[in-house]
Residue frames as qw, qx, qy, qz and C-alpha x, y, z in Angstrom:
[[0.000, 0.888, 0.460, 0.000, 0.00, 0.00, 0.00],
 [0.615, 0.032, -0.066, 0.785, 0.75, 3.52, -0.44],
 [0.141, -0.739, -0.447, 0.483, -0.03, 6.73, 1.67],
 [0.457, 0.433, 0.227, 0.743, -0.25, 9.65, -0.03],
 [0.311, -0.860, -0.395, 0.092, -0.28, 12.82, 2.34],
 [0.101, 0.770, -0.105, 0.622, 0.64, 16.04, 3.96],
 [0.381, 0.052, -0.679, 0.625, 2.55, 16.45, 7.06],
 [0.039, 0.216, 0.574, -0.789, -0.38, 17.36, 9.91],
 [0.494, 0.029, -0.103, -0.863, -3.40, 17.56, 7.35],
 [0.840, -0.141, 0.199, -0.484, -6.27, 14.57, 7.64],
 [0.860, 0.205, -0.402, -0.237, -4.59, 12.16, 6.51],
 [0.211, -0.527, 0.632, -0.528, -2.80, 12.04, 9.83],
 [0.729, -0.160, 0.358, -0.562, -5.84, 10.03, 10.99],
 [0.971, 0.199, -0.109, -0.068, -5.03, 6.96, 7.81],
 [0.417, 0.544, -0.653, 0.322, -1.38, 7.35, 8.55],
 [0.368, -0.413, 0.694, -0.461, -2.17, 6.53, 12.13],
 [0.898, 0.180, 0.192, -0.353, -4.61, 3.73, 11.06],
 [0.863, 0.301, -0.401, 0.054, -2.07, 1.92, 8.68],
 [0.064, 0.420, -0.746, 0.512, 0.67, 2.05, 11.86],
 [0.697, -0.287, 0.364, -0.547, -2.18, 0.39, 13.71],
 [0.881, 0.296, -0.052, -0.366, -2.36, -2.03, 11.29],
 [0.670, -0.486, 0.531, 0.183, 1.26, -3.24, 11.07],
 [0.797, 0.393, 0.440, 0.134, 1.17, -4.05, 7.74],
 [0.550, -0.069, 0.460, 0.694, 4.11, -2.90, 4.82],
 [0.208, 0.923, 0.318, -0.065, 3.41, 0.57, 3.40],
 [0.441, 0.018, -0.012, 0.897, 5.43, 3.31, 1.74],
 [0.233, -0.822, -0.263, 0.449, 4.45, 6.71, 2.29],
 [0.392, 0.512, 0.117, 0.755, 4.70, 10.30, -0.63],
 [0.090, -0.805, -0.325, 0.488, 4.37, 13.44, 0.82],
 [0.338, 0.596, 0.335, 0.647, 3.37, 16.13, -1.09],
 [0.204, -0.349, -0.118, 0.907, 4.15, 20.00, -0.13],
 [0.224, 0.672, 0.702, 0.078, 0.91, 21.69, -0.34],
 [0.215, -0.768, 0.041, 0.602, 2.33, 24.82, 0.25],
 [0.163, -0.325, 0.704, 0.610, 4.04, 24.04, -3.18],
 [0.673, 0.397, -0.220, -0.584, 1.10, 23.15, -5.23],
 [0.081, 0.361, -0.846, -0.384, 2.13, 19.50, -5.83],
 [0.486, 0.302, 0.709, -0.412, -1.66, 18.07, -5.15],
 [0.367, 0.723, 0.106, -0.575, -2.03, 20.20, -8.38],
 [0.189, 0.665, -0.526, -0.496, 0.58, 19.08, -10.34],
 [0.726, 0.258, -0.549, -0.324, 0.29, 15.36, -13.37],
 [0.369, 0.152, -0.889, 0.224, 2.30, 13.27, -10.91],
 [0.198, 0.105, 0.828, -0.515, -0.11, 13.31, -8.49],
 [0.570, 0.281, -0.006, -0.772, -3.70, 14.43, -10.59],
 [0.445, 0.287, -0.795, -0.297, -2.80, 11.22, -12.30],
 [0.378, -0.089, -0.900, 0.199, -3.53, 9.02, -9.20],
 [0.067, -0.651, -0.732, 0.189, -6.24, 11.18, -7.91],
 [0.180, 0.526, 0.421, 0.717, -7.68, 13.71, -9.98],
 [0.284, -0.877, -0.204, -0.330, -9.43, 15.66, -7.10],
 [0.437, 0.536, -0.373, 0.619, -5.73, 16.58, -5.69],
 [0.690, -0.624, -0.036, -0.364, -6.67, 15.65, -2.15],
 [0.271, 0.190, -0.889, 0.317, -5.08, 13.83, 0.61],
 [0.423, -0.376, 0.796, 0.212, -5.33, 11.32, 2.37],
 [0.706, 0.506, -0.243, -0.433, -4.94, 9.01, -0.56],
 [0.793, -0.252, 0.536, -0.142, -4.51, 5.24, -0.78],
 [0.495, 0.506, -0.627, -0.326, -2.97, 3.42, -3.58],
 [0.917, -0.030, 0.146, -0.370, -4.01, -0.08, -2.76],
 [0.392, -0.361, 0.785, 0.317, -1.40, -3.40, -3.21],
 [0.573, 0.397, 0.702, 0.144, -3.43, -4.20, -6.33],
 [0.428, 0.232, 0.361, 0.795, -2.85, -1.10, -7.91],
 [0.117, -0.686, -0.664, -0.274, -6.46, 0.52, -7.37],
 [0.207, 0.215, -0.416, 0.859, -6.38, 3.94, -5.84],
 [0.290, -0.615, -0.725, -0.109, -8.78, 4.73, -3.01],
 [0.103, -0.415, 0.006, -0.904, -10.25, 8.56, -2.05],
 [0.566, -0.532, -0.329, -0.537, -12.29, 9.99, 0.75],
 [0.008, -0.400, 0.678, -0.616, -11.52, 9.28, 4.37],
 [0.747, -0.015, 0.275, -0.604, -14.50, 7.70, 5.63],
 [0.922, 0.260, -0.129, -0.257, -14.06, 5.47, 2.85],
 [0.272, 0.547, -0.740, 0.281, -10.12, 4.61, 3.51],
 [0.354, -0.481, 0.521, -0.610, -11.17, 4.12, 6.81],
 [0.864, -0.063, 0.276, -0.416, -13.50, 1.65, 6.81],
 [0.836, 0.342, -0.429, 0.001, -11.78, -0.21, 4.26],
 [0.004, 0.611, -0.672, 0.419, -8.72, 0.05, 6.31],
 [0.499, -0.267, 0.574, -0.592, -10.66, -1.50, 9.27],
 [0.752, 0.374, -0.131, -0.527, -12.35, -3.76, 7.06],
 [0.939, 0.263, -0.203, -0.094, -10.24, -5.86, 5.42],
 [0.413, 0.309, -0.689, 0.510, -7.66, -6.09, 8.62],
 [0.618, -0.699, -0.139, -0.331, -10.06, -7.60, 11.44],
 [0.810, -0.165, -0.375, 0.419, -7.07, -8.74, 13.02],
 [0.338, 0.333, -0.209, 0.855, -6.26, -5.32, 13.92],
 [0.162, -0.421, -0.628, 0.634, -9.27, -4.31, 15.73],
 [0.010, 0.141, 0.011, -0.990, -10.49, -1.40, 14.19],
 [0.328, -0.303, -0.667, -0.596, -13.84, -2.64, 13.21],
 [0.382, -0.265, 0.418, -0.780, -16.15, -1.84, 16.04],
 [0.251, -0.117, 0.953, -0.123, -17.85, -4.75, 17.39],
 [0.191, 0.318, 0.929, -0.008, -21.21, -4.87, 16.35],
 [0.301, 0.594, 0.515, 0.539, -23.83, -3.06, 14.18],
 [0.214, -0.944, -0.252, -0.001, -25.42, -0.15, 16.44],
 [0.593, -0.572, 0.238, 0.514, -20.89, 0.60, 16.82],
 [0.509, 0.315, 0.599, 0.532, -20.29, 0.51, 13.43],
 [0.276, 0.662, 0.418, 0.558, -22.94, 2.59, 12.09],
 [0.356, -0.890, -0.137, 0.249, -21.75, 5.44, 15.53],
 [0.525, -0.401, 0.380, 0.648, -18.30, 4.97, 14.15],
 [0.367, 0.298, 0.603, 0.642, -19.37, 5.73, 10.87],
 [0.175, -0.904, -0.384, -0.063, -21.49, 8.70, 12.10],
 [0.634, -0.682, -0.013, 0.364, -18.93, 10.13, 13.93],
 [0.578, -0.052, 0.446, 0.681, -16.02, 9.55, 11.22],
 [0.256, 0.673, 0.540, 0.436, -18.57, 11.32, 8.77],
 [0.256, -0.956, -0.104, 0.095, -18.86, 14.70, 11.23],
 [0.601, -0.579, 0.128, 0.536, -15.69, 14.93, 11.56],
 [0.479, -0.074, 0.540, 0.688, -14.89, 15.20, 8.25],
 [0.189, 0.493, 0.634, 0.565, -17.77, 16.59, 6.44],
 [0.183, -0.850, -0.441, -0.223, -18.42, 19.10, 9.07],
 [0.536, -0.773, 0.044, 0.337, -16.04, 20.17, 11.35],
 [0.537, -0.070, 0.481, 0.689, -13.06, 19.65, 8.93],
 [0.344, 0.252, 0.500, 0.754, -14.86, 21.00, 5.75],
 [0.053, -0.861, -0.278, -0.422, -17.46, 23.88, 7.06],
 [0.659, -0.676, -0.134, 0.302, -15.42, 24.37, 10.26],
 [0.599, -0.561, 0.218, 0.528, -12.03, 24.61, 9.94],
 [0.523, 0.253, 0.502, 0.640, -11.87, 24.86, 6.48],
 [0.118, 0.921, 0.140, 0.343, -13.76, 28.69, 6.39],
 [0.611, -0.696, 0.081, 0.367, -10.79, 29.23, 9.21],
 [0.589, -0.385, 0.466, 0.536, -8.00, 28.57, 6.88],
 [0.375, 0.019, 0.726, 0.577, -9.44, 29.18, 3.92],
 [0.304, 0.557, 0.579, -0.513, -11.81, 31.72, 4.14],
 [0.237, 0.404, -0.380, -0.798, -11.65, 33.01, 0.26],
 [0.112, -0.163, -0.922, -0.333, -13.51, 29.55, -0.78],
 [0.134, -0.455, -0.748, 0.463, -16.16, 30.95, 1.25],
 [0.007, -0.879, -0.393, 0.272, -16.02, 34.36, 0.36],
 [0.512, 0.569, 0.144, 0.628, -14.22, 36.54, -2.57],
 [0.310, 0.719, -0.147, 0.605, -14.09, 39.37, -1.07],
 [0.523, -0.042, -0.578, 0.625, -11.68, 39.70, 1.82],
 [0.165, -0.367, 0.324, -0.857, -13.47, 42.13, 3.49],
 [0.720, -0.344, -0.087, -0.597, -15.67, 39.51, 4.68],
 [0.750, 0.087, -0.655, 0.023, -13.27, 36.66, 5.80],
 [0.143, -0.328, 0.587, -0.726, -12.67, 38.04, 9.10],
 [0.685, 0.071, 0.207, -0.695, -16.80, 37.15, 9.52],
 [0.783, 0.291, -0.546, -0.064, -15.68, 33.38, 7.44],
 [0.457, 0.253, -0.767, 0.373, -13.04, 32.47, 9.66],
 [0.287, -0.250, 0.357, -0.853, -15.39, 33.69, 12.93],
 [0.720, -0.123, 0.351, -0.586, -18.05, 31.10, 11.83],
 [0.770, 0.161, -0.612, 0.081, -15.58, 28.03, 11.26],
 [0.385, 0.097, -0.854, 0.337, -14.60, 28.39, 14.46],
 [0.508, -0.135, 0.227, -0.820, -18.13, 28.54, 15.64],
 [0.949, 0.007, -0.138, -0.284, -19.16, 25.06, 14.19],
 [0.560, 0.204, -0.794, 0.122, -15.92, 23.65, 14.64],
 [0.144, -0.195, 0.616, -0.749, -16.37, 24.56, 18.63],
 [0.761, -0.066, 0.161, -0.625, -19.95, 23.61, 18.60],
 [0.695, 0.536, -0.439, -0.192, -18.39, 20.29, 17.26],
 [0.457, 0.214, -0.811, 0.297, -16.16, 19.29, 19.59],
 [0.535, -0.208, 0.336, -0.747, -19.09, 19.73, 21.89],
 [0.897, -0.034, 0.005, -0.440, -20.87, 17.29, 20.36],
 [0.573, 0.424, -0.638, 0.291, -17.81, 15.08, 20.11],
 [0.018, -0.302, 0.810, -0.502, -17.50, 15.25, 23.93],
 [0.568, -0.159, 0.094, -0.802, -21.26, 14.19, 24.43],
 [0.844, 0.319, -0.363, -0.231, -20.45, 11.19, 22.44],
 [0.360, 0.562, -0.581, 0.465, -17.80, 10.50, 24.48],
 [0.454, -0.583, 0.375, -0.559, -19.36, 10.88, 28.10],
 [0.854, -0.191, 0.427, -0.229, -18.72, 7.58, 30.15],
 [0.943, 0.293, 0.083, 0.132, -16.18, 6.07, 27.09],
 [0.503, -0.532, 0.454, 0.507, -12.85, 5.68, 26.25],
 [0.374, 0.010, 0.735, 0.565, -13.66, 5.40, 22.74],
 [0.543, 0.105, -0.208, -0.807, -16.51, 6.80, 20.14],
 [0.744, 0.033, -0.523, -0.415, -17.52, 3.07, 19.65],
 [0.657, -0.645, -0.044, -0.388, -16.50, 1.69, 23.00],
 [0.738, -0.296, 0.422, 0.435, -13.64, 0.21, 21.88],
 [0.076, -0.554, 0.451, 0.695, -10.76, 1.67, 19.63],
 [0.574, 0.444, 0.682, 0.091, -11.69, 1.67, 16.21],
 [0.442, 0.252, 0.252, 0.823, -11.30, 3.74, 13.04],
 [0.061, -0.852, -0.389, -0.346, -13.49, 6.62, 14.07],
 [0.430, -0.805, -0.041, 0.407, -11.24, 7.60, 16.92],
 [0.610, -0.050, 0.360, 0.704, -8.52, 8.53, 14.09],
 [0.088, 0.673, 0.503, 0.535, -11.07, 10.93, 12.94],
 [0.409, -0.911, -0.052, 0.014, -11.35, 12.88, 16.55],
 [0.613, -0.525, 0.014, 0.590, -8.07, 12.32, 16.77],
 [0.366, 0.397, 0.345, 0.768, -7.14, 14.23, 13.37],
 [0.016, -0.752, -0.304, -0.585, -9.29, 17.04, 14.35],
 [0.575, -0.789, -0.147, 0.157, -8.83, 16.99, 18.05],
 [0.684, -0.031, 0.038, 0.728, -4.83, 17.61, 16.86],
 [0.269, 0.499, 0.157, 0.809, -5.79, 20.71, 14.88],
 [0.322, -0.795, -0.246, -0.452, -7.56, 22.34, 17.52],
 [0.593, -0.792, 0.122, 0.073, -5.20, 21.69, 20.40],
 [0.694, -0.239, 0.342, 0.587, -1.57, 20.46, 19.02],
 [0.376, 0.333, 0.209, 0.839, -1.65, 23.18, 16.01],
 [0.049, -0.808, -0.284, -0.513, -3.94, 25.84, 17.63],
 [0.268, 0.190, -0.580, 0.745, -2.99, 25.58, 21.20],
 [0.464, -0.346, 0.099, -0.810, -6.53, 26.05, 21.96],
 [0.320, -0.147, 0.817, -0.456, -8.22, 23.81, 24.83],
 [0.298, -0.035, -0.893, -0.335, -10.33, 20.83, 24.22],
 [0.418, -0.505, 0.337, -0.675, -13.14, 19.90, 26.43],
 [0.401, -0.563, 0.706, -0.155, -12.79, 17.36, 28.69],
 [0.827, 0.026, 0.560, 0.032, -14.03, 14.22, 27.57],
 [0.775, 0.622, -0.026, 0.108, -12.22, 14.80, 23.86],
 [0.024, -0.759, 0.615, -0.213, -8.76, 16.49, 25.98],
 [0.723, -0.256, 0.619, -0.166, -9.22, 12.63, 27.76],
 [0.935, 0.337, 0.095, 0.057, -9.43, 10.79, 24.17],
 [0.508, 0.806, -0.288, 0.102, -6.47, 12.87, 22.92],
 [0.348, -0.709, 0.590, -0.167, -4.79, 12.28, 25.70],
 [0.839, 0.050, 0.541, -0.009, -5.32, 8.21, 25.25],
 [0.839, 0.509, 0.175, 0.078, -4.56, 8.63, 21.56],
 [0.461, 0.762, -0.394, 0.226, -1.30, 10.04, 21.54],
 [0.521, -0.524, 0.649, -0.182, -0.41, 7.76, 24.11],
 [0.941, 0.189, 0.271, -0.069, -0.60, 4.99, 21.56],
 [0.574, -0.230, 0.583, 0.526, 2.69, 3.93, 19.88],
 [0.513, 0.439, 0.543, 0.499, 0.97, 4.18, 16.23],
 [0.068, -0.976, -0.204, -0.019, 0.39, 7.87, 17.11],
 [0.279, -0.888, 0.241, 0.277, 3.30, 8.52, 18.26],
 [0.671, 0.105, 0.528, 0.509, 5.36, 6.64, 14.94],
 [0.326, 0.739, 0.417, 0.417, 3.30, 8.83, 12.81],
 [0.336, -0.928, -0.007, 0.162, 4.15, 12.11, 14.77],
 [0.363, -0.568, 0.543, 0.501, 8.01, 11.46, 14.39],
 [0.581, 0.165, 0.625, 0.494, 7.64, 10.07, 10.97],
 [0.322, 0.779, 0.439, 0.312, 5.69, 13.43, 9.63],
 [0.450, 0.083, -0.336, 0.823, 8.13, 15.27, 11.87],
 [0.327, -0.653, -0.124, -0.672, 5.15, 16.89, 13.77],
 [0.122, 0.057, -0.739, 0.660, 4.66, 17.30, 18.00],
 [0.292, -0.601, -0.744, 0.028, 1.49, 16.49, 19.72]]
């Protein structure tokens, strides 16, 4: 298999997931800063110039996070990540989905990026103001989900890679405070070895 990603952007969450996994992987990073999402060598192997991206041992390339995930989890039960039993599943798959389709892309993404939002800069101030209104309202719900677990699904599983990915940007790149029951996952998740591989290997610090 092969990771395509950026040092500290979502695909953190599949880099941590294939370290769970144990299994033989190589790993591109692309420098987004540089345009190379943009440029043939990569557009070639996934035309919507995204990370994280999967390149499968059959050749096949596979988009989307949610979808990585599951696969991930999927077709390595030996690893654990598949939550035990439907009503877990379809939380983890709830969960994974928020993160990503809501916090990540209406949240954080008018933060960093408020000109997709809005053309003219005099409004991004008012952009970036209400990403980090939903993302916050977000990691609310996130702790709710949480109350009384150690996990989103009760046991580890690919959805926590999904809090964790987001729980990073909001405390390990913002600096800004978590609330408790998600500060308690993070805490658990960068206490895991495959967390902390992926950390030194993308040269980033909790």
């Amino acid at each position: 298999m092969k990771l395509y990603y950026a040092p500290g952007a979502c695909s953190i969450g599949i880099h941590v997931l294939l370290e769970e996994i144990g299994k033989p992987y190589e790993t591109v990073k692309l420098n987004f800063q540089e345009g190379q999402q943009y440029k043939p060598e990569f557009t070639s192997i996934n035309p919507k110039s995204k990370v994280p991206t999967l390149q499968r041992e059959d050749g096949s390339v596979l988009t989307e996070y949610p979808a990585i995930a599951y696969w991930l989890a999927a077709s390595n039960p030996e690893a654990g990540l598949m939550p035990k039993g439907t009503e877990e599943t379809v939380r983890a798959m709830e969960t994974t989905d928020y993160c990503v389709a809501t916090m990540h892309m209406q949240g954080f993404s008018r933060m960093f990026r408020p000109a997709n939002f809005a053309p003219n800069e005099a409004d991004h101030d008012k952009v970036k103001a209400r990403g980090e209104e939903l993302f916050s309202k977000g990691l609310g719900v996130l702790d709710k989900a949480l109350a009384g677990k150690e996990y989103v699904a009760g046991s580890y599983s690919f959805a926590d890679s999904a809090v964790f990915y987001v729980s990073f940007w909001w405390n390990g790149r913002l600096k800004k405070d978590l609330p408790a029951n998600v500060a308690a996952h993070y805490k658990r998740m960068t206490a895991r070895p495959a967390v902390q591989r992926t950390f030194q290997q993308e040269g980033l610090a909790a």
